[in-house]
C-alpha positions as CSV (number, residue, x, y, z in Angstrom):
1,X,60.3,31.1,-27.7
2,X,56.7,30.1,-28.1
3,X,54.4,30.3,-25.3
4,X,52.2,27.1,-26.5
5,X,53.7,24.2,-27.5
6,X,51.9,20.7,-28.0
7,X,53.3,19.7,-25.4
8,X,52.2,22.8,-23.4
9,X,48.9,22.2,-24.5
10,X,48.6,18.4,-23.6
11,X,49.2,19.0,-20.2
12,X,47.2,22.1,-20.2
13,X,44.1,19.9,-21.6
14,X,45.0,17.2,-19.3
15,X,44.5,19.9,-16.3
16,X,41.6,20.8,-17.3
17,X,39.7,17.6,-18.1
18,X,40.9,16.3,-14.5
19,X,39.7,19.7,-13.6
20,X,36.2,18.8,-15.0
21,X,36.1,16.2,-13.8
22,X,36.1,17.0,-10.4
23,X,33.9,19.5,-10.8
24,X,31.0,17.0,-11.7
25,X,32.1,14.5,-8.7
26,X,31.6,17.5,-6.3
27,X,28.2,18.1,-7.9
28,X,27.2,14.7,-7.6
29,X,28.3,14.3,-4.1
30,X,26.8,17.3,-3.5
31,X,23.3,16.3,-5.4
32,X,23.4,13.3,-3.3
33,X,24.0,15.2,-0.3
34,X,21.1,17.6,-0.7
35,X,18.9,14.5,-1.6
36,X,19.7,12.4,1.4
37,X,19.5,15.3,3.8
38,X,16.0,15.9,2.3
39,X,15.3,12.6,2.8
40,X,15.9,13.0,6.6
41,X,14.1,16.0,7.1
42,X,11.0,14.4,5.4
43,X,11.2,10.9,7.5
44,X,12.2,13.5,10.5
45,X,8.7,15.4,9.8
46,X,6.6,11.8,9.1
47,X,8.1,10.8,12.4
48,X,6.6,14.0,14.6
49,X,3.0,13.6,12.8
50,X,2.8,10.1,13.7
51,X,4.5,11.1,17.3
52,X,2.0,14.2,17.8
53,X,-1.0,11.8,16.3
54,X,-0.4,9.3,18.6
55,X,0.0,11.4,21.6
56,X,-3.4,13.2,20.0
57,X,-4.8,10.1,20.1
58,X,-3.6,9.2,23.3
59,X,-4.7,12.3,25.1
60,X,-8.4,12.2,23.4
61,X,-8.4,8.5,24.9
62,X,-8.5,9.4,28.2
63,X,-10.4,12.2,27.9
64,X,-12.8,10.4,26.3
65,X,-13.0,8.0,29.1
66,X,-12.8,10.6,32.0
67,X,-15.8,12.0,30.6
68,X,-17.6,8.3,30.4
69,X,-16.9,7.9,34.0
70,X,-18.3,11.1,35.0
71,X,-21.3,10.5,32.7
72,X,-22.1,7.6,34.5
73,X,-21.6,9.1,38.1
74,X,-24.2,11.6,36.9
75,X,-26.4,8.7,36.0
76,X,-26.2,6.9,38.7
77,X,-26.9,10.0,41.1
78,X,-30.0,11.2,38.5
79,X,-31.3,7.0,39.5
80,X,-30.4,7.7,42.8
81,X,-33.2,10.7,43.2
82,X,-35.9,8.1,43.3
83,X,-39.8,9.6,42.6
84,X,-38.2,12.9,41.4
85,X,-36.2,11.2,38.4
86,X,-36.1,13.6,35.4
87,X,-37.0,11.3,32.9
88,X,-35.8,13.3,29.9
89,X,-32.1,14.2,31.8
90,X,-31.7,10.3,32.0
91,X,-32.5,10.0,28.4
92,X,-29.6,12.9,27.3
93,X,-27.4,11.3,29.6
94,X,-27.7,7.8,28.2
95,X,-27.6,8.7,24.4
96,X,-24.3,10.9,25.6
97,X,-22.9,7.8,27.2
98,X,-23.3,5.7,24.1
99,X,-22.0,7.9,22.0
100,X,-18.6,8.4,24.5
101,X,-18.7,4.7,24.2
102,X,-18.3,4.0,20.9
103,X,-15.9,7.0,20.5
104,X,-13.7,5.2,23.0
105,X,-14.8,1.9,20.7
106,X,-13.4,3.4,17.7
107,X,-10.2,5.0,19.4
108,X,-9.6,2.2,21.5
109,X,-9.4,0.0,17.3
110,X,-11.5,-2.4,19.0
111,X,-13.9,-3.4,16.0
112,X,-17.7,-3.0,15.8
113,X,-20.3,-5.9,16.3
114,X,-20.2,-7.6,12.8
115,X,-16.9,-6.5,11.8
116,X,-14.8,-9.0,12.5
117,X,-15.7,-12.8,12.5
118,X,-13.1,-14.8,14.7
119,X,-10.7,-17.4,13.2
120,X,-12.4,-21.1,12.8
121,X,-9.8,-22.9,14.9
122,X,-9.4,-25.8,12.3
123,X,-8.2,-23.1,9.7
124,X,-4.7,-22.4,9.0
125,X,-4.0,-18.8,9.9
126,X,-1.8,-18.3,6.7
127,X,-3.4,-18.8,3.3
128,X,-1.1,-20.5,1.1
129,X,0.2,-19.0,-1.8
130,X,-2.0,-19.7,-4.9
131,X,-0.8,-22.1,-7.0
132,X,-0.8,-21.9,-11.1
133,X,-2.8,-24.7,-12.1
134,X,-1.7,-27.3,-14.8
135,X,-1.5,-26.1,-18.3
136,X,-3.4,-29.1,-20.7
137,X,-0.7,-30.8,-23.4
138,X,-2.8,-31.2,-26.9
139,X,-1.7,-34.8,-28.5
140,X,0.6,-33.7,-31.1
141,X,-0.3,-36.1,-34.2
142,X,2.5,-38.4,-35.1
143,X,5.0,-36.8,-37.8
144,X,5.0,-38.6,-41.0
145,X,8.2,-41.2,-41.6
146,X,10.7,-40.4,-44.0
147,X,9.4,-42.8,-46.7
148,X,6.3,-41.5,-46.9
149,X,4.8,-38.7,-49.0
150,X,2.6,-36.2,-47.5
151,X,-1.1,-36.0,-49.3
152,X,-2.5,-32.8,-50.1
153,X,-6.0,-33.0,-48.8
154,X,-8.7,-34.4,-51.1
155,X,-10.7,-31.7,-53.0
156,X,-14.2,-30.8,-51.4
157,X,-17.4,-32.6,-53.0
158,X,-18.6,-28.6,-52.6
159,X,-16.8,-26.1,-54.0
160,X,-18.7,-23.6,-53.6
161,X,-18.5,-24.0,-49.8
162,X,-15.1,-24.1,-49.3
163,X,-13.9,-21.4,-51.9
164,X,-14.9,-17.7,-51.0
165,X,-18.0,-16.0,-53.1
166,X,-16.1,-14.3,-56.5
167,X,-18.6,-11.0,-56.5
C-alpha cells in the first residue's frame, strides 16, 4: 500500500498551513507583547525622571529659601552692629540675597518683571478660531444662445504686434 496518497497529502498540507499559521499569530502576539511591555518600561522610566525632577526641584526650593532666610538674619545682625558696619560684608550679602531671590523667582515659575503682561479684562480669554475669509466670484460672461454664431475675433490693425518675430 502506498504511504502517500492525495488524500494523505491534503490533510498533511492542511496540517501544516494551520500549523503556519499559528506560528505567525504567536509571533505577532508575541511582537506586540514585547512592544507594549517596552512601552511600559519607557512611560515607567519618563514617570521617575519627572517624579525625581520634581522632588529635585522641590528639595532645591526650600533650600534655596532656608538659605534666603538665613541670609537676611545675617543682614539684619551685620545692620544691627551700628558704627562698626562692614560696609563691604553688607554689600556680598546683599548681591547674595538677590541672587537667592531670583533663583527662588525662577524655581518658584513666577515670571520676571516684563514677562508677562496681565489680561485686559474686556478681552476674551480664548481667541477664536481664525476664520477663512471669503473667496471673490469673477462674473462669468453670459454664454451665447443657441441661435447665435460665435465670432472669431477681428484681425489686429498690427500684425506685427500680435504675431511672434519670425527670425
Amino acid at each position: 500500500m502506498p504511504r502517500f496518497t492525495a488524500e494523505s497529502a491534503r490533510l498533511a498540507g492542511q496540517r501544516s498551513a494551520a500549523l503556519a499559521k499559528q506560528r505567525r499569530a504567536d509571533a505577532l502576539q508575541r511582537a506586540a507583547d514585547e512592544a507594549k511591555a517596552a512601552q511600559a518600561a519607557k512611560d515607567a522610566a519618563l514617570l521617575a525622571a519627572l517624579n525625581e525632577a520634581s522632588t529635585f526641584t522641590a528639595q532645591l526650593k526650600a533650600r534655596t529659601r532656608a538659605q534666603t532666610l538665613e541670609t537676611l538674619s545675617r543682614l539684619e545682625e551685620e545692620n544691627a552692629k551700628g558704627e562698626q558696619v562692614d560696609g563691604a560684608k553688607l554689600d556680598r550679602l546683599a548681591s547674595a540675597l538677590e541672587r537667592l531671590a531670583e533663583l527662588e523667582r525662577i524655581l518658584d515659575g513666577r515670571p520676571g518683571p516684563g514677562n508677562r503682561r496681565p489680561p485686559r479684562e474686556d478681552a476674551p480669554s480664548v481667541r477664536p478660531a481664525p476664520r477663512s475669509l471669503p473667496v471673490p466670484r469673477l462674473p462669468t460672461p453670459p454664454a451665447p444662445a443657441a441661435d447665435e454664431a460665435i465670432e472669431p475675433p477681428a484681425p489686429s490693425p498690427r500684425p506685427w504686434l500680435s504675431e511672434p518675430p519670425d527670425f
